[in-house]
N, C-alpha and C positions, 0 to 999 in steps of 0.2 A: 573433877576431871583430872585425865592423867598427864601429870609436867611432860613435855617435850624433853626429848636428851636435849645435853648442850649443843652438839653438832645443827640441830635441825633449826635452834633457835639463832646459831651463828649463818645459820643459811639465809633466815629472815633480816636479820640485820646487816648482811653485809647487800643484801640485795636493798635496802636504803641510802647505800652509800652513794655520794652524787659523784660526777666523773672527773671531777676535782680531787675529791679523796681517794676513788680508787685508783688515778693514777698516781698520786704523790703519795700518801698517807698511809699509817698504821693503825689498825684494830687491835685492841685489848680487849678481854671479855673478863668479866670474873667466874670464875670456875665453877660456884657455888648459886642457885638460884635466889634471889635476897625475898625475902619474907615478907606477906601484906604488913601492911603500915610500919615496915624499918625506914628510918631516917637516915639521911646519909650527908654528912659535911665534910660536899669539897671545898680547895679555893677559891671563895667568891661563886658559887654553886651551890646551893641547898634543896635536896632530892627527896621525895617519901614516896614508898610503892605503894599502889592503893589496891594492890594485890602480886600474889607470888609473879616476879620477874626476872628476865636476865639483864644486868646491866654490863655494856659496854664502853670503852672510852674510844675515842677519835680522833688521833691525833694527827692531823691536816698537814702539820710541815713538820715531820719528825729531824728535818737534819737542822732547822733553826732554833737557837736559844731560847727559852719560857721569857717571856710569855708571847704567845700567838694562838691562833683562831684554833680551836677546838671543840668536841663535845661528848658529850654524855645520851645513851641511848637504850631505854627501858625496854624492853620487848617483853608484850605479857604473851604467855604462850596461851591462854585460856580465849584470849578476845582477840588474837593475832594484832591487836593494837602496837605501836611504838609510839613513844615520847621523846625529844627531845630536847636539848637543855643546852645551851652555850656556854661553850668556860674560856678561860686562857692559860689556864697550868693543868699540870698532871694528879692523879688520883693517887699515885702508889704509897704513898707514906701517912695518907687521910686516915685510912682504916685498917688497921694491921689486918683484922680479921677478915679483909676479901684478899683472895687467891688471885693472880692475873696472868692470862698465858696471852700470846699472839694468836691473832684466830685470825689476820690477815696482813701482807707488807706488800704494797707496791714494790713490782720489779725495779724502780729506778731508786728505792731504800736501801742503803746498805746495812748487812747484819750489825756492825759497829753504831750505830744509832737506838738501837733498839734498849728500851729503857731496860734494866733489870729486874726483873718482877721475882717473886716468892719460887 
């Protein structure tokens, strides 16, 4: 089957988000599709695709200090399924090799909160 662009898959996952997150919260996506059976170790988070997906992070109260309520969010584009996975810190420094852009910021976020990604 043929992968989803990123856009259509950030369409499915931000339409998961509860109205907790999309009013407070920011979406990070990884750029790049992550591969059937890649492993992935966040903090205190341990992830495996059990087929090509996009993963996402979620970060619920971006203007408070780590650690606080977060998550991680698989979208397989093949089975329109989502997973997801609770954390309390951020993804960016786990695995050099994911790419991370904003693919969503509540209006009540200011740009100065927004982690620095690749």
């Amino acid at each position: 089957m043929e992968m989803l662009p990123l856009q259509d898959a950030i369409a499915a996952i931000l339409a998961q988000l509860s109205g907790e997150e999309r009013n407070g919260g920011v979406v990070y996506v990884a750029t790049e599709p992550i591969t059937a059976g890649k492993k992935l170790q966040f903090p205190k988070v341990h992830i495996e695709a059990t087929s090509r997906a996009f993963l996402a992070f979620v970060d619920r109260d971006p203007m408070a200090n780590w650690s606080h309520s977060a998550r991680y969010l698989l979208f397989y584009p093949d089975t329109k399924q989502i997973e997801s996975f609770e954390a309390v810190l951020p993804p960016f420094t786990s695995d050099p090799s994911l790419r991370w852009r904003v693919a969503y910021k509540a209006d009540s976020v200011p740009d100065a909160v927004l982690a620095t990604t690749h």
